[in-house]
N, C-alpha and C positions, 0 to 999 in steps of 0.2 A: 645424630652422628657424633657432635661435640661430646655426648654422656659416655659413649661407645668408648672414642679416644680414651678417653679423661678414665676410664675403668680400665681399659689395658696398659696404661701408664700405671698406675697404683699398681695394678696386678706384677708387674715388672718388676719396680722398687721396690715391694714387697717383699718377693723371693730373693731378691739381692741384701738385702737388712738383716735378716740371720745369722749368729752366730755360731757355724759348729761346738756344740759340747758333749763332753763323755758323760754318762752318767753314771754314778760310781755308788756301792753301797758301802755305808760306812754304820759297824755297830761296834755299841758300846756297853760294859754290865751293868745293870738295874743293882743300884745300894739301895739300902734302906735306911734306916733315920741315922743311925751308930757308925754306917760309911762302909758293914761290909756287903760281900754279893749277897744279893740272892738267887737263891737253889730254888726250882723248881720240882715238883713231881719225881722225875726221874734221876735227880740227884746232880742234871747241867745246871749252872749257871743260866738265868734268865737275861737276855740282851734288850736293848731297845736301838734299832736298824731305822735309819735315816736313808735316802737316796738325795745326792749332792750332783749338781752340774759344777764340772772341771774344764773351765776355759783353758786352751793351750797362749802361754806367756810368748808376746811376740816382743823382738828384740829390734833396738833401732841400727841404724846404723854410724850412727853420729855420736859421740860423747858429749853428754849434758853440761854446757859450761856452765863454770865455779865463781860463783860472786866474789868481787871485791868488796 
Protein backbone atom coordinates (compact mmCIF):
# COMPACT_ATOMS: atom_id res chain seq x y z
CA UNK A 1 0.00 0.00 0.00
CA UNK A 2 2.92 2.36 1.32
CA UNK A 3 4.91 1.41 -2.52
CA UNK A 4 1.37 2.18 -4.24
CA UNK A 5 1.16 5.78 -2.40
CA UNK A 6 4.87 6.56 -2.68
CA UNK A 7 4.51 5.81 -6.93
CA UNK A 8 1.50 8.06 -7.35
CA UNK A 9 3.28 10.81 -5.47
CA UNK A 10 6.38 10.63 -7.78
CA UNK A 11 3.94 10.18 -10.67
CA UNK A 12 2.25 13.65 -9.63
CA UNK A 13 5.52 15.68 -9.17
CA UNK A 14 6.68 14.36 -11.98
CA UNK A 15 4.14 15.76 -14.57
CA UNK A 16 4.20 18.97 -12.63
CA UNK A 17 8.45 19.53 -12.99
CA UNK A 18 8.28 20.15 -16.72
CA UNK A 19 9.00 22.73 -18.56
CA UNK A 20 6.99 23.99 -21.65
CA UNK A 21 9.51 24.54 -24.55
CA UNK A 22 9.31 25.35 -28.34
CA UNK A 23 11.38 23.62 -30.47
CA UNK A 24 12.82 25.61 -33.07
CA UNK A 25 15.10 24.80 -36.03
CA UNK A 26 17.91 26.82 -36.45
CA UNK A 27 20.34 26.32 -39.68
CA UNK A 28 23.45 27.64 -40.51
CA UNK A 29 25.91 27.42 -44.05
CA UNK A 30 28.55 24.86 -43.90
CA UNK A 31 32.37 26.97 -44.79
CA UNK A 32 35.03 25.42 -45.69
CA UNK A 33 38.63 25.89 -44.46
CA UNK A 34 39.04 29.66 -46.53
CA UNK A 35 35.50 30.77 -44.60
CA UNK A 36 33.34 30.48 -47.80
CA UNK A 37 29.92 28.51 -48.58
CA UNK A 38 29.67 25.63 -49.62
CA UNK A 39 27.61 24.70 -52.99
CA UNK A 40 26.25 21.49 -53.12
CA UNK A 41 25.33 19.48 -56.21
CA UNK A 42 22.65 21.59 -57.43
CA UNK A 43 24.32 24.73 -57.02
CA UNK A 44 22.25 25.55 -53.04
CA UNK A 45 24.34 26.38 -50.40
CA UNK A 46 24.82 23.37 -47.97
CA UNK A 47 23.24 24.16 -44.33
CA UNK A 48 24.00 22.32 -41.05
CA UNK A 49 20.28 22.53 -39.03
CA UNK A 50 20.23 22.16 -35.36
CA UNK A 51 16.80 21.84 -33.27
CA UNK A 52 16.99 24.13 -30.14
CA UNK A 53 14.47 24.15 -27.10
CA UNK A 54 13.18 28.03 -26.43
CA UNK A 55 12.25 28.48 -22.88
CA UNK A 56 9.49 31.35 -22.73
CA UNK A 57 11.52 34.51 -20.29
CA UNK A 58 9.38 34.84 -17.21
CA UNK A 59 9.34 38.29 -15.61
CA UNK A 60 9.20 39.20 -11.95
CA UNK A 61 7.30 41.50 -10.52
CA UNK A 62 9.62 43.24 -8.10
CA UNK A 63 12.63 45.23 -9.03
CA UNK A 64 15.95 43.76 -8.18
CA UNK A 65 17.45 46.09 -5.44
CA UNK A 66 20.86 47.97 -6.08
CA UNK A 67 23.79 47.35 -3.70
CA UNK A 68 25.30 50.04 -1.72
Amino acid sequence: MKKILALLIVACMASTVFAEAEVKTVCHDKLDKAGKPITGKDGKTVQDCKKIKVHKKLEGDDAVPVKK
